[in-house]
N, C-alpha and C positions, 0 to 999 in steps of 0.2 A: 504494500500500500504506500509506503513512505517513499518506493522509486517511483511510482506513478504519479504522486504529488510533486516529486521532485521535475518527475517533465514538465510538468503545469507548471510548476515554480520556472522553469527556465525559461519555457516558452511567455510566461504574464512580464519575464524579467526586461522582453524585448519594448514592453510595451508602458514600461514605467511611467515616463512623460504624459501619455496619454493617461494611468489612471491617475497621476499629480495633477491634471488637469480638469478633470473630470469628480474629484475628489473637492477642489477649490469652488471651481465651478457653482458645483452643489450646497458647499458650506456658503459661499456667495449669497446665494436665491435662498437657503434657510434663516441665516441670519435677515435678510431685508424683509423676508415673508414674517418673521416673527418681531422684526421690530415697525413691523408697519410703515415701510417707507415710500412714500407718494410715488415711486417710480412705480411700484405695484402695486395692484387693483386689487386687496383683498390677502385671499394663501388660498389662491386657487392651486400656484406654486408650491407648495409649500410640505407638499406629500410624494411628487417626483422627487423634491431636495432632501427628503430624508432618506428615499431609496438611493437615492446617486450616490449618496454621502457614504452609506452602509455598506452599496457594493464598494466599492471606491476602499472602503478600508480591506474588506473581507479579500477583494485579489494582490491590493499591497499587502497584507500581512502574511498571506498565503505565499506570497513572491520572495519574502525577506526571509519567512523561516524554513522551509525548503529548499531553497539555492543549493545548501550543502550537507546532503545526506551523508553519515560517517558509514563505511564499507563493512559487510558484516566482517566479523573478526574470522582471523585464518586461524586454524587446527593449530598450527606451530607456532602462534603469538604466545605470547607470556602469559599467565594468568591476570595481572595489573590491565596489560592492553584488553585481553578480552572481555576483561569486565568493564572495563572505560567504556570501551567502544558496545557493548549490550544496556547499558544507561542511560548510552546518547540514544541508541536506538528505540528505547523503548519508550525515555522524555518524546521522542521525535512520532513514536505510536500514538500518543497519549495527544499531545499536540493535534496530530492528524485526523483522530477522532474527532477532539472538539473543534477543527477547523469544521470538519464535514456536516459535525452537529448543524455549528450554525451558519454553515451555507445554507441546508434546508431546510432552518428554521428560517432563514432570510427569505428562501424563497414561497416558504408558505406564508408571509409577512406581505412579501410585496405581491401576490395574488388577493392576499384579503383588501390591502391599503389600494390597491387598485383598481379593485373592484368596486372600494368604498368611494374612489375617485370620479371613473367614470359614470 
């Protein structure tokens, strides 16, 4: 599971700028929509910019902690390394859970808020 996040991690790594962008963006139109700024009409905005904002974190975090997955340990490593490296793996299992938890909580999230949108 943690090498298959790791493609994902390298593949969203290409694309950084874009979720920096897109992460701003979003915080942009949240913050106006919630301080009520004459430029906009209401927070009709204001439920896209919590989703932007949300995925926008969920593929940069995903992008930062996956980058580098530690290699399982070899048969003829030390007892020290193969236990170093089965802790990173296993933080890194653990991690990859709760990343996946709350992707699909996000996505059942922005299904409801969207629905509650349109």
């Amino acid at each position: 599971m943690i090498e298959r996040l790791q493609r994902i991690a390298t593949f969203l790594a290409r694309f950084r700028l874009a979720i920096f962008v897109l992460g701003g963006f979003s915080l942009v139109l949240l913050l106006l929509s919630v301080l009520e700024n004459p430029w906009l009409h209401g927070d009709e905005l204001l439920i896209p910019a919590i989703l932007g904002f949300c995925w926008a974190l969920i593929f940069y975090s995903a992008s930062e902690l996956f980058i580098v997955v530690p290699p399982s340990p070899a048969r003829d490593a030390g007892f020290r390394a193969r236990f170093s490296a089965r802790v990173r793996r296993g933080l890194l299992w653990l991690l990859g859970l709760f990343t996946l938890t709350s992707s699909v909580a996000l996505l059942v999230l922005s299904y409801q808020l969207l629905r509650t949108w349109l």
